[in-house]
N, C-alpha and C positions, 0 to 999 in steps of 0.2 A: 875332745877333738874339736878345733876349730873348724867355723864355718869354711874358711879356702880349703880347709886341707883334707872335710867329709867330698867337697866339689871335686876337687883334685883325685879323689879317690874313685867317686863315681862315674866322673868322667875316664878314668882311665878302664875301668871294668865297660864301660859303654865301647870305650873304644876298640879294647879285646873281643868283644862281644859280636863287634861289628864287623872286625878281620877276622873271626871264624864263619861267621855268614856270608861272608865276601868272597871264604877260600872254599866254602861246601855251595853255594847257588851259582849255577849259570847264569846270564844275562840272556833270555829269548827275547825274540823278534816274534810280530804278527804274523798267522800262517794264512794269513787272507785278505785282499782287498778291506782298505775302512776308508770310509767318506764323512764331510761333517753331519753331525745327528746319528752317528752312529754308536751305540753302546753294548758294549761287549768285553770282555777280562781280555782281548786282543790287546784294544783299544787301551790297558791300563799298563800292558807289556810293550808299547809302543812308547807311552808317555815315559816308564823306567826307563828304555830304551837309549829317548832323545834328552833325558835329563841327566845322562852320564856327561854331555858335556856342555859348558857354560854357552856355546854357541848355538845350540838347541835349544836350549834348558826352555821346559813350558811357563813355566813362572819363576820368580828371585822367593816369593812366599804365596801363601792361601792354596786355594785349590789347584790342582796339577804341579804344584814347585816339588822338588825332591822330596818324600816321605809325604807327600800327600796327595799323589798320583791317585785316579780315579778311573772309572768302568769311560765315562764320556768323551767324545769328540767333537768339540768346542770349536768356538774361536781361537783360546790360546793354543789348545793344538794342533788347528788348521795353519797358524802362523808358525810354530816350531818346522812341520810338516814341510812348511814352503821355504825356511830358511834351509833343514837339510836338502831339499831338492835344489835347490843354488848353489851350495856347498859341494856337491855329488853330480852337479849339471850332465858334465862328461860322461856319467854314465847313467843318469835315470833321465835327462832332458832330452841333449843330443841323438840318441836311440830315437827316441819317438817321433823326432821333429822339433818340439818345443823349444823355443827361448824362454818360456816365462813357468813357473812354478806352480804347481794346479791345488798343490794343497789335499789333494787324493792321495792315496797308498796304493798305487796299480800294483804291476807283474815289476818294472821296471825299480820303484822304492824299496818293491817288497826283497828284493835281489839283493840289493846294497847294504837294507839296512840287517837281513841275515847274515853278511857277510862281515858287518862293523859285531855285530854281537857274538857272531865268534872269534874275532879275533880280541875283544874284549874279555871272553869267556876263557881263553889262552891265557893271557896275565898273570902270572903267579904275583901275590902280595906281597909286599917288600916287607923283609924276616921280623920281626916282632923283638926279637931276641935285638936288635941293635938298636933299638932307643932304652933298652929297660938298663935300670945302675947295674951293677956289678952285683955278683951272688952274693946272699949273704950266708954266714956259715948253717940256716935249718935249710934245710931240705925243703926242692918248689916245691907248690903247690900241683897238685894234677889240673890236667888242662881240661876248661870248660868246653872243648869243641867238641860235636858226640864221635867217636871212632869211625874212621872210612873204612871199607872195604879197600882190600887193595887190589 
């Protein structure tokens, strides 16, 4: 088997992989005020959180970027912090009085940003079944995702 097509292979198993964990994990939000220097598994559901979108995103790579989300409340994520409270002004700013971004997780963040993670958490993944080629005549394979309750 050539080297693109072992890549080709793994990549695609990484990818199935990732659209069952995608369709069985919720996305949570922090259930409590976080400031910077604060460290806690909040703080690391906060970072998944704000890294679902490139506008937040805590890093492009290294510490805090997507799959490397950590317990800490940094600098990079006092700055993601303050980008979503400008984003969301209207409802985490405005309320308080504020024009300017504080970079805390009050009552007011902690609102918004439970309310993006469940509507995040609502998303059904787009079908699997429509990038894959056409059947071939053996029989799938059984699906690597573990069985849900229904």
């Amino acid at each position: 088997m050539g080297a693109a097509l072992r890549i080709g292979v793994l990549g695609f198993a990484l990818l199935t992989a990732g659209i069952c964990a995608a369709a069985a994990t919720p996305i949570s939000a922090p259930s409590h005020t976080l400031r910077p220097g604060d460290e806690s598994s909040d703080v690391f559901l906060l970072q998944v959180l704000l890294n679902t979108s490139s506008s937040t995103q805590i890093a492009a790579t290294g510490s805090g970027a997507p799959g490397a989300e950590n317990n800490y409340y940094g600098t990079k994520t006092t700055a993601a912090v303050r980008r979503f409270q400008s984003i969301h002004a209207g409802d985490i700013l405005a309320p308080q009085g504020l024009t300017a971004p504080t970079g805390i997780v009050g009552a007011s963040t902690l609102q918004v940003l439970q309310r993006v993670a469940a509507g995040l958490s609502a998303k059904t993944p787009a079908p699997v079944a429509a990038a894959m080629p056409a059947p071939s005549p053996t029989p799938p394979a059984k699906s690597r995702c573990a069985p849900t309750a229904a």
